[in-house]
gemmi code that builds the backbone of each chain (N, CA, C; Angstrom):
import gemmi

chains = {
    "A": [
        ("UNK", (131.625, 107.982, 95.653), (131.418, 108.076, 97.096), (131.586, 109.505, 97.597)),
        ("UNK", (132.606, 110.358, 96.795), (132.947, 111.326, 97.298), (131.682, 112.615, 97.082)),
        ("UNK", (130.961, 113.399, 98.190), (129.980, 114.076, 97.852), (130.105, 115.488, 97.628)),
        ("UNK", (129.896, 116.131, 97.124), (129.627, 117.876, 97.212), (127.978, 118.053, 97.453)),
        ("UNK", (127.563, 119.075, 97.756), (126.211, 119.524, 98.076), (125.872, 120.744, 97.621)),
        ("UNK", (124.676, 121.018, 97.018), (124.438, 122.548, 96.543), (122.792, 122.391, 97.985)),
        ("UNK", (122.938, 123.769, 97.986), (121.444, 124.014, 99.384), (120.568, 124.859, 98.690)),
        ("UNK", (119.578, 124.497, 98.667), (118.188, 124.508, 98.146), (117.789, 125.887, 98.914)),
        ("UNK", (117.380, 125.387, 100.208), (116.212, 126.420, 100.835), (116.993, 126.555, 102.363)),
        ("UNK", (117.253, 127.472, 102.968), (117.271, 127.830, 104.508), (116.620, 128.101, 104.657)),
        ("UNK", (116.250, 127.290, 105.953), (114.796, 128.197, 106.829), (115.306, 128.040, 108.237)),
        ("UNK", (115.577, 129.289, 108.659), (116.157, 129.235, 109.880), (117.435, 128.254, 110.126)),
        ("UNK", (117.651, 127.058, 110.935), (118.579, 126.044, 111.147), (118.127, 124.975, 110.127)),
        ("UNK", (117.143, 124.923, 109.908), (117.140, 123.724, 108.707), (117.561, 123.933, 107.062)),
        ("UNK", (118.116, 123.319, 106.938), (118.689, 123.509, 105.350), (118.496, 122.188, 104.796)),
        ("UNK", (118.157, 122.817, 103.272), (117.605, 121.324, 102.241), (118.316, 121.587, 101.528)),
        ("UNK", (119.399, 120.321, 100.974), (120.318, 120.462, 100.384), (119.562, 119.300, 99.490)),
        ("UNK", (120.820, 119.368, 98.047), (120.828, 118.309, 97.442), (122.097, 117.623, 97.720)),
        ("UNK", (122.489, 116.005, 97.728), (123.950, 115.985, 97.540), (124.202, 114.883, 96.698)),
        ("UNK", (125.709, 115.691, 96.005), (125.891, 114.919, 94.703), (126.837, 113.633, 94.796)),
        ("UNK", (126.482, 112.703, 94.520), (127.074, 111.305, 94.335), (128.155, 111.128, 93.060)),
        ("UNK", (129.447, 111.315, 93.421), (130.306, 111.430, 91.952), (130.010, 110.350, 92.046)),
        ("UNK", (130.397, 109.964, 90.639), (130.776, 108.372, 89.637), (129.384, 107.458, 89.686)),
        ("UNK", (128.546, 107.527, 89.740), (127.378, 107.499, 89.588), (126.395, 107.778, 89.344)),
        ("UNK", (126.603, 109.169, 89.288), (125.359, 110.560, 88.884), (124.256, 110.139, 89.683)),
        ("UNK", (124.393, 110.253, 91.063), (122.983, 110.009, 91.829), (123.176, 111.424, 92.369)),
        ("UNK", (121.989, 112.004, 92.851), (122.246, 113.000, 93.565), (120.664, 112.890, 94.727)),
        ("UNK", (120.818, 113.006, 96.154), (119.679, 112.893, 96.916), (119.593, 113.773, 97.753)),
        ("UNK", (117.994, 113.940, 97.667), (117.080, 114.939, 98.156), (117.498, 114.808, 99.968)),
        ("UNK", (118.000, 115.902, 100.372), (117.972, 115.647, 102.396), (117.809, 117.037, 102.458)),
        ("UNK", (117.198, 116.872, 104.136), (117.056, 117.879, 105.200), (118.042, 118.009, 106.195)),
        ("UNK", (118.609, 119.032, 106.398), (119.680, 119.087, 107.901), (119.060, 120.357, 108.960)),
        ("UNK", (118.533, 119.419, 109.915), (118.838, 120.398, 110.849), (120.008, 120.882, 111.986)),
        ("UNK", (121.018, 122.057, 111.823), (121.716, 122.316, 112.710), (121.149, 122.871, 114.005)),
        ("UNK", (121.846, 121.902, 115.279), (122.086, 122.382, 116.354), (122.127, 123.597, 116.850)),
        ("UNK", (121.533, 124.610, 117.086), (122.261, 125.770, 117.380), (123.116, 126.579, 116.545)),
        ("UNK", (124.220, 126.973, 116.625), (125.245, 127.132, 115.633), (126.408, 126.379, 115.768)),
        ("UNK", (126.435, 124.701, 117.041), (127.012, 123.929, 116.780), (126.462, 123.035, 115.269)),
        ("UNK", (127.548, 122.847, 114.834), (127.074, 121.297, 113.510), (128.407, 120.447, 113.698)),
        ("UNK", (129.335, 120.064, 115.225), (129.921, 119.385, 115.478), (129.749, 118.148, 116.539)),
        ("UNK", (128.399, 118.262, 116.524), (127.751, 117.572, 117.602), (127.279, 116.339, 117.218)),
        ("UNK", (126.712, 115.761, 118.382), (125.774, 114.185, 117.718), (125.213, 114.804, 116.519)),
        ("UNK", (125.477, 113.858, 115.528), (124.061, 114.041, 114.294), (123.315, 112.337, 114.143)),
        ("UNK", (122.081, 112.542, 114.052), (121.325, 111.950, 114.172), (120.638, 111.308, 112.110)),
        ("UNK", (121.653, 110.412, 111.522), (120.940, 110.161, 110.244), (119.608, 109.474, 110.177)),
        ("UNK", (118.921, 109.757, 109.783), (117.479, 109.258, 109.297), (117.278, 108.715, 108.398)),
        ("UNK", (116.738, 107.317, 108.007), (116.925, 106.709, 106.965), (115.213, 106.326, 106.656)),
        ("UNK", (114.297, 106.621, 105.635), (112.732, 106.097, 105.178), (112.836, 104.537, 104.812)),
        ("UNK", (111.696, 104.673, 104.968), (111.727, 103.256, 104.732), (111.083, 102.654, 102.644)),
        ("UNK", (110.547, 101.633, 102.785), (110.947, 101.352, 101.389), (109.707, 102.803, 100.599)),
        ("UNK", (109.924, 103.007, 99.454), (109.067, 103.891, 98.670), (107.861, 103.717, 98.591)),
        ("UNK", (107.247, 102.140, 98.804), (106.136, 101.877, 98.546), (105.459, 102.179, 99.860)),
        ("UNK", (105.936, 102.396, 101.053), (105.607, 103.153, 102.452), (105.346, 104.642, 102.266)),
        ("UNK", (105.854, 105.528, 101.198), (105.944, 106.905, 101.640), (104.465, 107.239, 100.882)),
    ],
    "B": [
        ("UNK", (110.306, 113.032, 101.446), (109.996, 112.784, 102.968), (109.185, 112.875, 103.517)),
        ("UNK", (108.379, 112.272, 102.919), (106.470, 112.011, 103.503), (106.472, 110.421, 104.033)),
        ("UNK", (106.450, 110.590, 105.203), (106.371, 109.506, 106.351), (106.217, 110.083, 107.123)),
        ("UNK", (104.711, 109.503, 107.775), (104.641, 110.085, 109.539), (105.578, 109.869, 109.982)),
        ("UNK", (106.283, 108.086, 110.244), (106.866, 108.052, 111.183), (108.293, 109.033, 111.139)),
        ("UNK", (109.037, 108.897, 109.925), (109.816, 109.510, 110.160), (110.074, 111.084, 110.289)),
        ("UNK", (109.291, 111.332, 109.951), (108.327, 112.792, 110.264), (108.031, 113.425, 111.500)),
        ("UNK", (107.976, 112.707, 112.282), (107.430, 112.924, 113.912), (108.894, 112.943, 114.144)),
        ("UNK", (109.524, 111.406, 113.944), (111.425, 111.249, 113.994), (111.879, 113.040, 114.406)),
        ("UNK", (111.886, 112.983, 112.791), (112.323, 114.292, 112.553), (112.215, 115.487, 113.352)),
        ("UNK", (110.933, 115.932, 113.282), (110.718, 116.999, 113.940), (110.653, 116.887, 115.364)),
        ("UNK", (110.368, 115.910, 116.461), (111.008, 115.582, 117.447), (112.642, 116.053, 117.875)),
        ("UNK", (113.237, 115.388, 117.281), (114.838, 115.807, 117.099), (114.983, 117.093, 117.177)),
        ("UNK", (114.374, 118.410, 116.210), (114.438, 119.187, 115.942), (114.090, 120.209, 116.985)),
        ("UNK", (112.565, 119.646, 117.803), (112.199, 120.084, 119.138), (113.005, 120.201, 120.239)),
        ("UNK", (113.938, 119.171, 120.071), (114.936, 119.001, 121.250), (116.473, 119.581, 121.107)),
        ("UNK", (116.399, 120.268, 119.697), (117.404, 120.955, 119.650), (118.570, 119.661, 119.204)),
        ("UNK", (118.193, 118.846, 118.542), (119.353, 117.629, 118.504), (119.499, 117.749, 117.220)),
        ("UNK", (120.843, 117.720, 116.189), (121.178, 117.689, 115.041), (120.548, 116.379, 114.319)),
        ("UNK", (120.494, 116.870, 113.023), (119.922, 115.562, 112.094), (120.133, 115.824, 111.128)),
        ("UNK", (119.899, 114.761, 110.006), (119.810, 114.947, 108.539), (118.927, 113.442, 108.234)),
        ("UNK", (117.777, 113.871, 107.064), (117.017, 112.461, 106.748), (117.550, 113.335, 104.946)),
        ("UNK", (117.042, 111.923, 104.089), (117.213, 112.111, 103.013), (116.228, 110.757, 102.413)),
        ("UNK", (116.015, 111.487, 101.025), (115.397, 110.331, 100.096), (116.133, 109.306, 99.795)),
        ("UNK", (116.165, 108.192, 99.672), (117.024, 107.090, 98.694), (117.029, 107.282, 97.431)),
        ("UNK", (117.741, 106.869, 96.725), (117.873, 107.115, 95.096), (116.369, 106.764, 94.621)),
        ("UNK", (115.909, 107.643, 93.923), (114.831, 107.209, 93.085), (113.812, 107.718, 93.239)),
        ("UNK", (113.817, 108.156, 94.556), (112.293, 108.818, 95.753), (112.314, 110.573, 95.424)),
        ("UNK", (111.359, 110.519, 95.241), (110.972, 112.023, 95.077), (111.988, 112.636, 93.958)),
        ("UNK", (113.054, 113.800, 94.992), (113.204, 114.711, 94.057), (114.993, 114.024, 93.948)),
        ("UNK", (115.427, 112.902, 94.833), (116.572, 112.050, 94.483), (116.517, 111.539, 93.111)),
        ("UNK", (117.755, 111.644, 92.632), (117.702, 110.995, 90.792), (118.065, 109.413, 91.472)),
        ("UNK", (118.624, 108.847, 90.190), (118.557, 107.884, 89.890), (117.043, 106.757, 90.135)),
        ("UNK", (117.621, 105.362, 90.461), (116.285, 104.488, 90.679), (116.811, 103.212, 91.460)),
        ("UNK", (115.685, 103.100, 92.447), (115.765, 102.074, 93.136), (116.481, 100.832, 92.838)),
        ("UNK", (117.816, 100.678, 93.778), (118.279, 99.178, 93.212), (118.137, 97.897, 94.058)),
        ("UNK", (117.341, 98.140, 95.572), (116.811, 96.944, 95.788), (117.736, 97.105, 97.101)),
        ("UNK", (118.769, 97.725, 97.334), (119.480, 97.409, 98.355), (120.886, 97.829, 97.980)),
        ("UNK", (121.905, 97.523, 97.544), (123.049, 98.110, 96.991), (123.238, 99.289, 97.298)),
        ("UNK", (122.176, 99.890, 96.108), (122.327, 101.494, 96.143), (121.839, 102.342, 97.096)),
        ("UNK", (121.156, 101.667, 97.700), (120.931, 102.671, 98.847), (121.577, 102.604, 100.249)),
        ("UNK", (122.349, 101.521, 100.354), (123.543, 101.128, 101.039), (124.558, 102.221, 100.861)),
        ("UNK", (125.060, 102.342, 99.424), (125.939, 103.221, 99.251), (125.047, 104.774, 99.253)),
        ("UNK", (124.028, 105.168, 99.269), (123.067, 105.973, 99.776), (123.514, 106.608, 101.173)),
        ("UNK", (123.425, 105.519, 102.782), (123.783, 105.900, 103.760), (125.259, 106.414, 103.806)),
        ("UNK", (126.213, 105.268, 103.181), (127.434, 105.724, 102.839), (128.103, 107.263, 102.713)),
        ("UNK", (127.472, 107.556, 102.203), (127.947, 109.231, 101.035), (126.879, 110.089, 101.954)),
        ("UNK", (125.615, 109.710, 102.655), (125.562, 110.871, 103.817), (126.714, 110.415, 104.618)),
        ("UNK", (127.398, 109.401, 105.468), (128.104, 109.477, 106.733), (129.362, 110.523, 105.814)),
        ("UNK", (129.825, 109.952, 104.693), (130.703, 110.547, 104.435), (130.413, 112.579, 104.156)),
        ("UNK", (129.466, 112.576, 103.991), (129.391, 114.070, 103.771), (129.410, 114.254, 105.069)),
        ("UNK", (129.396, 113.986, 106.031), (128.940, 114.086, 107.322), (130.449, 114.337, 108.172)),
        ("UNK", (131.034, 113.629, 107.517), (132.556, 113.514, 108.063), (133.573, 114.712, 107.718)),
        ("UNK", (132.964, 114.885, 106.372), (133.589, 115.991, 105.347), (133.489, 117.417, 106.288)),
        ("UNK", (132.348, 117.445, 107.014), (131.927, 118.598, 108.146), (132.065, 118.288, 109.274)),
        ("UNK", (133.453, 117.653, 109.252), (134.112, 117.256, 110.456), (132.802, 116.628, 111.758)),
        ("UNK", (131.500, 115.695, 111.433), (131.259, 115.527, 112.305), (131.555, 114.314, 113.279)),
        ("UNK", (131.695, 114.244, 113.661), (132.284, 113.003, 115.094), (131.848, 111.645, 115.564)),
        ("UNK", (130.446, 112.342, 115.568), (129.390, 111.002, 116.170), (127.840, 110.946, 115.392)),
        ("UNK", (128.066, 110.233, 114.708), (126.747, 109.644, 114.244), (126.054, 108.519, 115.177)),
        ("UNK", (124.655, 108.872, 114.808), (124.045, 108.043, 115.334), (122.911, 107.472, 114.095)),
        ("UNK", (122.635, 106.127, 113.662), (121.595, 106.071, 112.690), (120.152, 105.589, 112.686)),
        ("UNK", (119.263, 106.223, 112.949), (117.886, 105.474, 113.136), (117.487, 105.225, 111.925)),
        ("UNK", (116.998, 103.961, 111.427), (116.078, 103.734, 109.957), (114.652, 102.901, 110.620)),
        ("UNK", (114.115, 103.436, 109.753), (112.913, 102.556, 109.940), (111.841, 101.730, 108.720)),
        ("UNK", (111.954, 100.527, 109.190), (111.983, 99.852, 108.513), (112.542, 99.213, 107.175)),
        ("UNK", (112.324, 99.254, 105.944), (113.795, 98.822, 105.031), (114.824, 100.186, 105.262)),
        ("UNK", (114.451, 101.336, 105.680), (115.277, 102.057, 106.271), (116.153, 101.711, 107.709)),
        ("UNK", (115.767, 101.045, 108.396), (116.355, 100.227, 109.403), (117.617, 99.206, 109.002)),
        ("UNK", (116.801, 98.167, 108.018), (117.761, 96.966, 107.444), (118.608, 98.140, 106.697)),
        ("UNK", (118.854, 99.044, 105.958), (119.837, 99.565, 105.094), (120.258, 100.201, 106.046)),
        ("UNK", (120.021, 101.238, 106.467), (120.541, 101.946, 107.447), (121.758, 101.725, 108.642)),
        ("UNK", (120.824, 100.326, 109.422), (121.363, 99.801, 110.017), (122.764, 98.738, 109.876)),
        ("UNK", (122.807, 99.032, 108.712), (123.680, 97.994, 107.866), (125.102, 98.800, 107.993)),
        ("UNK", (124.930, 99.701, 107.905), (126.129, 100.894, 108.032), (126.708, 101.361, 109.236)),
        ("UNK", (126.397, 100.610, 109.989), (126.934, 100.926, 111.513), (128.050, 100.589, 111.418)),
        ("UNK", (129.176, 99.526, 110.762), (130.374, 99.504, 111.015), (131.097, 99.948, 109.615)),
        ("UNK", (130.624, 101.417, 108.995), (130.935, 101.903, 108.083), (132.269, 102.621, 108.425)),
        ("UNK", (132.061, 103.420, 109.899), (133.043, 104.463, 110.102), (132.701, 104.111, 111.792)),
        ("UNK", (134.013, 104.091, 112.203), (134.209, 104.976, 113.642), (133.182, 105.736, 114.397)),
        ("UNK", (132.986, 107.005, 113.627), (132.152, 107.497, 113.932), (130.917, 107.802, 114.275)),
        ("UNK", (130.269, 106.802, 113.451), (129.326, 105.968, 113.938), (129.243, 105.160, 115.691)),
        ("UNK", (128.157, 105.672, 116.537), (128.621, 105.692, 117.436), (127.072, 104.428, 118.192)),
        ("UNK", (125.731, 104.305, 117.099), (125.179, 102.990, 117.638), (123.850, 103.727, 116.197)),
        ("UNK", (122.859, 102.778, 116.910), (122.005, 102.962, 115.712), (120.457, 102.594, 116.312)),
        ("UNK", (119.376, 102.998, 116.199), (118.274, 102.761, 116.299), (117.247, 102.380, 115.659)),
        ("UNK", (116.972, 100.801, 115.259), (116.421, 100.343, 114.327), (114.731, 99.903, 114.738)),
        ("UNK", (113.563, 100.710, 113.991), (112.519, 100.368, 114.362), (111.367, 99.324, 113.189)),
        ("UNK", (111.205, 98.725, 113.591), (110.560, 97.533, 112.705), (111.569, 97.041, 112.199)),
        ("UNK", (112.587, 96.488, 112.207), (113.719, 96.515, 111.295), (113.190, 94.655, 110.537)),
        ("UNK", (112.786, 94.378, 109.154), (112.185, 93.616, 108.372), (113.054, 92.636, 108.050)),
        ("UNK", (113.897, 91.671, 109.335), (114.850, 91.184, 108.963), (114.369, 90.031, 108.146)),
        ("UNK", (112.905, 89.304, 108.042), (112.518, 87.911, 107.908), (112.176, 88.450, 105.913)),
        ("UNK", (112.073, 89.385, 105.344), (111.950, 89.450, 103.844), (113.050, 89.925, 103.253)),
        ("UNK", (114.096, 90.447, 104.419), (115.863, 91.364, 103.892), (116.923, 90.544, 103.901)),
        ("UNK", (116.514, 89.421, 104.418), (117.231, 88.218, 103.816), (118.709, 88.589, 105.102)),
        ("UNK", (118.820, 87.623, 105.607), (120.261, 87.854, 106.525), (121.894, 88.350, 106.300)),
        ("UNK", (121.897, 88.678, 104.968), (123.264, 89.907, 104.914), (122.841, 91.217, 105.770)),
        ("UNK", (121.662, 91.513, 105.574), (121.330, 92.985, 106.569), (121.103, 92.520, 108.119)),
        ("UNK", (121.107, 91.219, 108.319), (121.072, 91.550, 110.033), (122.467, 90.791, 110.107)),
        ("UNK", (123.184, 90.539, 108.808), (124.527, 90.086, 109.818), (125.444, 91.244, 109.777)),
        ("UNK", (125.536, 92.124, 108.865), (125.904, 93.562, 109.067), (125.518, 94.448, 109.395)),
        ("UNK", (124.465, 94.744, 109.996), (124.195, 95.327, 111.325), (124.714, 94.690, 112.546)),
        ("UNK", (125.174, 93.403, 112.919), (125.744, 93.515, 113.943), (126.799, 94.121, 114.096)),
        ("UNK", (126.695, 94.926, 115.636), (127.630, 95.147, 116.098), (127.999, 95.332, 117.726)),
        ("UNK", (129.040, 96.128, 118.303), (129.206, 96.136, 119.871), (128.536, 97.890, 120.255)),
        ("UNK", (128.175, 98.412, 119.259), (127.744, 99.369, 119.753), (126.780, 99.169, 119.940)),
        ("UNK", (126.266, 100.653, 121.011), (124.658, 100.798, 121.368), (123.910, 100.396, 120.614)),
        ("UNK", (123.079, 99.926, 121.032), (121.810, 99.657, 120.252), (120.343, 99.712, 120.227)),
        ("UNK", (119.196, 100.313, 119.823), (117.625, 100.026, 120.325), (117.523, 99.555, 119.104)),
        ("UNK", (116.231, 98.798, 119.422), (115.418, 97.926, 118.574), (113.651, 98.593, 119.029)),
        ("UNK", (113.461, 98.683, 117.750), (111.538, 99.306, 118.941), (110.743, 98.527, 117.665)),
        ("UNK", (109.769, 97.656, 118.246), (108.787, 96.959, 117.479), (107.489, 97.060, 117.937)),
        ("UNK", (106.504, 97.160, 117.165), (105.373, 97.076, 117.647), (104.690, 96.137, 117.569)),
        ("UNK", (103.710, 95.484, 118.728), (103.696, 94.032, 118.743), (102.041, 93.604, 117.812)),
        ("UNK", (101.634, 94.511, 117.227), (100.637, 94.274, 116.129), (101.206, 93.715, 114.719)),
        ("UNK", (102.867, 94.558, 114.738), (103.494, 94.058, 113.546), (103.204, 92.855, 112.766)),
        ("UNK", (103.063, 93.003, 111.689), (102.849, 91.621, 110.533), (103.345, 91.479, 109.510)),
        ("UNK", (104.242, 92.569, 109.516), (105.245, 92.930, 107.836), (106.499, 92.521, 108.875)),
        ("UNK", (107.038, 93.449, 109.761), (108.270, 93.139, 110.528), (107.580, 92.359, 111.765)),
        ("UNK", (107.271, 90.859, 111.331), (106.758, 90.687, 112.237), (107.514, 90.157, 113.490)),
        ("UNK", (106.094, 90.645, 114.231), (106.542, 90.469, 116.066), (107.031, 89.142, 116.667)),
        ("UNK", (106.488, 88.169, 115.575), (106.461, 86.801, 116.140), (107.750, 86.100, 116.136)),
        ("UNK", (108.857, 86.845, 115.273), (109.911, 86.187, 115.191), (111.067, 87.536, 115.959)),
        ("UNK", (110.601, 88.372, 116.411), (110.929, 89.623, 117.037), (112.058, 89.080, 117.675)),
        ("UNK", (112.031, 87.915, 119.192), (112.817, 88.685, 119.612), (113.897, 86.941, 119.588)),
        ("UNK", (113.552, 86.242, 118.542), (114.954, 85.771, 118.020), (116.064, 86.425, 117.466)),
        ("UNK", (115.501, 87.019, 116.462), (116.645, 88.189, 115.755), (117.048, 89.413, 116.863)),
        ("UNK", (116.094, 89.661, 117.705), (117.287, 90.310, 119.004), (117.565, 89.662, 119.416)),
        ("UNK", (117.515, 88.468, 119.681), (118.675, 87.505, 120.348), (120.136, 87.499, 119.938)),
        ("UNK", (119.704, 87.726, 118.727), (120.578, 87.228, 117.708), (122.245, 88.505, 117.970)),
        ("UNK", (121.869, 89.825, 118.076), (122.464, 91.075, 118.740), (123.390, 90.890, 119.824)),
        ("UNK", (124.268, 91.666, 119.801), (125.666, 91.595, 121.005), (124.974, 92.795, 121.626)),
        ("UNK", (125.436, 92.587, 123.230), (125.035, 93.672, 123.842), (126.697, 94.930, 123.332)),
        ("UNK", (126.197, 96.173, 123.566), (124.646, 96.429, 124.494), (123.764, 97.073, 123.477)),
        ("UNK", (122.860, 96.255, 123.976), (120.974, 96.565, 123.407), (120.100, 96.647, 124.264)),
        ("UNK", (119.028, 97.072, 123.774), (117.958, 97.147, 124.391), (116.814, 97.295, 123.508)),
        ("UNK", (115.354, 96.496, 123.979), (114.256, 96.870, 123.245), (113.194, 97.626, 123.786)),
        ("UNK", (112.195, 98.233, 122.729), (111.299, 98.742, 123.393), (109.715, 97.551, 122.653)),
        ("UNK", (108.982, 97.276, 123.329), (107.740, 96.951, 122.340), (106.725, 97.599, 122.677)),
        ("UNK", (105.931, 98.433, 121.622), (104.781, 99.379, 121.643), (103.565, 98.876, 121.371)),
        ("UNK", (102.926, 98.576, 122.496), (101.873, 97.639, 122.597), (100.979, 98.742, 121.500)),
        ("UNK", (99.870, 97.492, 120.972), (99.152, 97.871, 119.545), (99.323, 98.823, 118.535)),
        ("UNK", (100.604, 98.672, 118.425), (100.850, 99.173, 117.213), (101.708, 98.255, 115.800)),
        ("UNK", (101.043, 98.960, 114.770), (101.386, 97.882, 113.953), (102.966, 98.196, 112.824)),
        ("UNK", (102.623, 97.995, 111.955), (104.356, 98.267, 111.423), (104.094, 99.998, 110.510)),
        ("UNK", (103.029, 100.598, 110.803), (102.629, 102.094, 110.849), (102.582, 102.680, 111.805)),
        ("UNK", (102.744, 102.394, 113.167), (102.597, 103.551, 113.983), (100.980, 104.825, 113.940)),
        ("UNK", (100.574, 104.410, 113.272), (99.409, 105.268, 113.175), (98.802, 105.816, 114.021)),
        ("UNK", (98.940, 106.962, 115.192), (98.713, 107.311, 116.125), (99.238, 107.347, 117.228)),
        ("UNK", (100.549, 106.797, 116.892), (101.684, 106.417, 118.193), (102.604, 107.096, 117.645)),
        ("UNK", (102.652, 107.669, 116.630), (104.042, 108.262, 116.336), (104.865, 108.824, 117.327)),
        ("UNK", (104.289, 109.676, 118.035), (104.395, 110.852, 119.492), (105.677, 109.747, 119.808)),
        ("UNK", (104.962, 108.329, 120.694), (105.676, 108.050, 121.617), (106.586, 107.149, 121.165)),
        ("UNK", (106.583, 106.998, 120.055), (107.810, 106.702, 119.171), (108.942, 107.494, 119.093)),
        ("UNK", (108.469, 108.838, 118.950), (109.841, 109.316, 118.621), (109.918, 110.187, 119.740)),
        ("UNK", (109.823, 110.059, 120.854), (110.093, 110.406, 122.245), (110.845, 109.330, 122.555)),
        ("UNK", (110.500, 108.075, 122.432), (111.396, 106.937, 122.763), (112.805, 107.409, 121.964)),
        ("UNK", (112.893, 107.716, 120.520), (114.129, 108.000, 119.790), (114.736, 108.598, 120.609)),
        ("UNK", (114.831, 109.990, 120.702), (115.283, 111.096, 121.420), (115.441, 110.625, 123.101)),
        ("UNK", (115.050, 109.910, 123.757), (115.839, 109.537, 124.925), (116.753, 108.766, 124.543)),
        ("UNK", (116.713, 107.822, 123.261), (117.733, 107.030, 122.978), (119.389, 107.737, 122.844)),
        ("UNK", (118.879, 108.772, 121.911), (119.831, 109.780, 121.000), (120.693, 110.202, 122.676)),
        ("UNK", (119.305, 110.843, 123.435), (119.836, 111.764, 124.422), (120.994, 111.040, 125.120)),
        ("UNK", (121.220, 109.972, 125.759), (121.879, 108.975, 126.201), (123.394, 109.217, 125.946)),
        ("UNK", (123.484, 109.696, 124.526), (124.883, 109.885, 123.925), (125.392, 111.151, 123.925)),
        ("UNK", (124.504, 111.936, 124.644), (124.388, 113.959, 124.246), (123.989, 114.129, 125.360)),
        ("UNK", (124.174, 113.832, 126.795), (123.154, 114.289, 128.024), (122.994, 115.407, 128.091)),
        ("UNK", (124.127, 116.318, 127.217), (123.824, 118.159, 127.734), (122.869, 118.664, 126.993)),
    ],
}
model = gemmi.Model(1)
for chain_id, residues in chains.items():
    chain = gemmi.Chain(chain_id)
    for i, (resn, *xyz) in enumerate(residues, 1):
        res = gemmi.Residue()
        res.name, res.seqid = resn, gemmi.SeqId(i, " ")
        for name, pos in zip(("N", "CA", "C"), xyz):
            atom = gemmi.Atom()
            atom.name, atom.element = name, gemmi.Element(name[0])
            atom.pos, atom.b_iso = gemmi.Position(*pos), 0.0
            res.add_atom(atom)
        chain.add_residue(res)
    model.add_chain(chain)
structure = gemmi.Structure()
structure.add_model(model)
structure.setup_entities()
């Protein structure tokens, strides 16, 4: 459950991270966009829908 | 993360200056592992709120759409912090009722369906919002179907007044 994250690409406020899933070896592909130079604010998670949609 | 809808989602949010994070589910794209049907991508939303927390953030809010909805939405009484959730098409009649009985909850809530729907369909729509504790609210987007195909816009303009609600500044 517990995650760490390595970041891929900044572009401006958006950052693409990977993040790592201990005890499972999952690790998933996300986008964050920060607020401003708040990142204590509403965050808004986004969830896709099934794979056979994308 | 190739989905219009959540795509428009996205960059909407982004227009308005509102924080976010979307991510693949296990298995999708450049995410390892492989699809487990529901489980794992449960614990999927999980480990974002929790990274989320880890960066001290406060208030989540979760929109999924469609089996992103049913999973997504499933996690609303994960944490506190979690503060309501916005579920569009949400496919309760093939996700089998553990995902709409854990998605209930007393927080905020939208529901947005489109009344062409035939996968999440419309016809049993607004039993399963019945089914919801306030406070809720729905939206229905006349002719559109469980793609959005050309409505995205006012889809995720609807999101973002939702979001805004909780963020007025």
């Amino acid at each position: 459950m517990i995650t760490n994250c390595s970041i891929i690409i900044i572009e401006s406020n958006l950052i693409k991270i990977m993040l790592m899933i201990q005890g499972n070896e999952v690790s998933l592909e996300a986008e964050i966009f920060q607020s401003g130079n708040e990142f204590n604010n509403t965050v808004v998670l986004i969830c896709h829908p099934h794979p056979q949609f994308l | 993360m190739h989905n219009n809808v959540i795509s428009y989602i996205f960059n909407h949010l982004v227009k308005n200056d509102i924080s976010c994070l979307r991510f693949n589910f296990r298995g999708v794209e450049r995410s390892t592992g492989k699809h487990s049907g529901g489980s794992g991508e449960l614990s999927d939303v999980h480990s974002c709120i929790t990274f989320l927390q880890k960066r001290e953030i406060q208030r989540i809010i979760i929109c999924g759409y469609s089996y992103g909805a049913a999973i997504g939405c499933s996690a609303v009484n994960f944490s506190e912090s979690i503060i309501g959730f916005c579920a569009i098409s949400f496919p309760w009649d093939f996700m089998g009722k553990n995902y709409k009985n854990l998605s209930q909850t007393e927080k905020p809530k939208l529901f947005i369906q489109g009344d062409q729907d035939s996968i999440a369909s419309f016809d049993n729509f607004l039993s399963h919002y019945n089914f919801y504790k306030e406070p809720k609210e729905k939206i229905i987007i006349k002719g559109a179907d469980h793609f959005y195909w050309g409505l995205e816009g006012i889809l995720a303009d609807k999101v973002v007044k939702f979001v805004k609600k909780f963020n007025p500044s």
